[in-house]
DRENKOL-714692 format. One line per field, with one value per residue (C-alpha): residue number from 1; x, y, z. Coordinates in steps of 0.1 Angstrom, whole numbers, padded with zeros to 4 digits, always signed. Example, Ala and Ser with C-alpha at 12.3 -4.5 7.8 and 13.67 -1.06 7.14 Angstrom:
num 1, 2
px +0123, +0137
py -0045, -0011
pz +0078, +0071
//
This chain:
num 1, 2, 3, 4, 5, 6, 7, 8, 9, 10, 11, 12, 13, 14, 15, 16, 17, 18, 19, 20, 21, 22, 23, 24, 25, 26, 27, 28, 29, 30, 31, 32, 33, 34, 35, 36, 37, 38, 39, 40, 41, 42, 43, 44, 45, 46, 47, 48, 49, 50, 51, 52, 53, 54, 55, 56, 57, 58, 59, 60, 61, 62, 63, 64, 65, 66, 67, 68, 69, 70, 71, 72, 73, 74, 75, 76, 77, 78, 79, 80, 81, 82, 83, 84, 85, 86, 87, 88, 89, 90, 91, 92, 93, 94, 95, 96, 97, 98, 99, 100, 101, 102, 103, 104, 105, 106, 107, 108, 109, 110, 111
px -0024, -0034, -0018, -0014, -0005, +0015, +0023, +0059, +0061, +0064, +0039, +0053, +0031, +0043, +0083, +0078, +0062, +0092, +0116, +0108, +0112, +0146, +0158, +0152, +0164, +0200, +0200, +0199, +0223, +0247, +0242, +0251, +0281, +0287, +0284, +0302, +0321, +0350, +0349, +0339, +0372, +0392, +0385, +0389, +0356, +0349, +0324, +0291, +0301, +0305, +0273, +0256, +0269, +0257, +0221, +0220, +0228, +0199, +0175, +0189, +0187, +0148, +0143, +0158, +0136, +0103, +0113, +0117, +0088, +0066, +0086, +0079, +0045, +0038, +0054, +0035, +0002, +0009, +0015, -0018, -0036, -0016, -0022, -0058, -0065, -0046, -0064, -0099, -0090, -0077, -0107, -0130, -0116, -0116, -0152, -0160, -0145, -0169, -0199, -0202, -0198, -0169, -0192, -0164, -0182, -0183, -0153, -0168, -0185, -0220, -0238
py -0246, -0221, -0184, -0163, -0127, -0109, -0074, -0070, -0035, -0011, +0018, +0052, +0057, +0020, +0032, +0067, +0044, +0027, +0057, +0072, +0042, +0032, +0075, +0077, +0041, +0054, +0089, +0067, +0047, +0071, +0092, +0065, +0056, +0095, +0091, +0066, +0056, +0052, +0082, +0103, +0091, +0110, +0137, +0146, +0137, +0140, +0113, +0136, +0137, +0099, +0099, +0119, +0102, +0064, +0083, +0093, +0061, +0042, +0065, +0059, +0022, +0030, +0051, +0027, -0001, +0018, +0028, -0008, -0022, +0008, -0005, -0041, -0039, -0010, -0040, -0072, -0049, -0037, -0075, -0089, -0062, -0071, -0110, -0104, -0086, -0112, -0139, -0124, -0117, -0153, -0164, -0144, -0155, -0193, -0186, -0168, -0198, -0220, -0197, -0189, -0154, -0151, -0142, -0123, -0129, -0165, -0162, -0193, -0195, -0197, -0197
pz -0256, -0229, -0237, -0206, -0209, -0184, -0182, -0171, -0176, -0144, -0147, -0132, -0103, -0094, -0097, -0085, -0050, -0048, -0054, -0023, +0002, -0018, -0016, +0024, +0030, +0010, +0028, +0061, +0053, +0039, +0070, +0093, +0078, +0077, +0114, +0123, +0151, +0127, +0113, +0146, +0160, +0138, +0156, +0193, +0211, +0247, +0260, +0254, +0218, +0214, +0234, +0212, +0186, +0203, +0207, +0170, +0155, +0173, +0167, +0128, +0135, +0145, +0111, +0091, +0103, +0108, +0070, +0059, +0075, +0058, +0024, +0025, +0033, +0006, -0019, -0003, -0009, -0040, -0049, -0034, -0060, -0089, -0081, -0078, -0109, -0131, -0114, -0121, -0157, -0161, -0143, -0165, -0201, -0187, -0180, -0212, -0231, -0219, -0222, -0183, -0166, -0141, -0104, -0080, -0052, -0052, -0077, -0096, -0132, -0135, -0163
//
């Protein structure tokens, strides 16, 4: 029977990466509800305000998309690495079983 280790456990520098995506992603969010149509018209607002108001939500629509595009690729790298290196280590102990050195060029065995 084949044991395969995983490591499961989320080093810091990995969270504190996500942290800050996650952090401005909320503050966006939070400040475009803050700004809201809805809650704008509570108040007395000419049409420049609501203007200003139309402008500043797109350009938070714009930040909140750049930010999650930045975000998901940050994650889909970080996931390629972490695939890689447990493939070569698996690769590398099947080799070793069967007396052959794991080559990462070719990523075959040789012996």
């Amino acid at each position: 029977m084949n044991n395969i280790e995983t490591n499961t456990a989320i080093d810091t520098t990995t969270s504190n990466k996500m942290i800050k995506p996650i952090a401005l992603a909320a503050t966006v969010i939070i400040t475009m509800l803050a700004s809201s149509s809805s809650f704008a018209h509570q108040f007395d607002i000419d049409a420049q305000g609501a203007q200003a108001i139309k402008h500043h939500q797109q350009l938070m629509k714009q930040h909140i998309k750049t930010a999650e595009q930045e975000f998901s690729a940050e994650i889909a790298q970080h996931f390629e690495q972490q695939l890689q290196t447990a493939e070569h280590k698996f690769l590398t102990q099947a080799c070793a079983k069967n007396g052959l050195e794991f080559d990462t060029q070719s990523e075959t065995c040789s012996g």
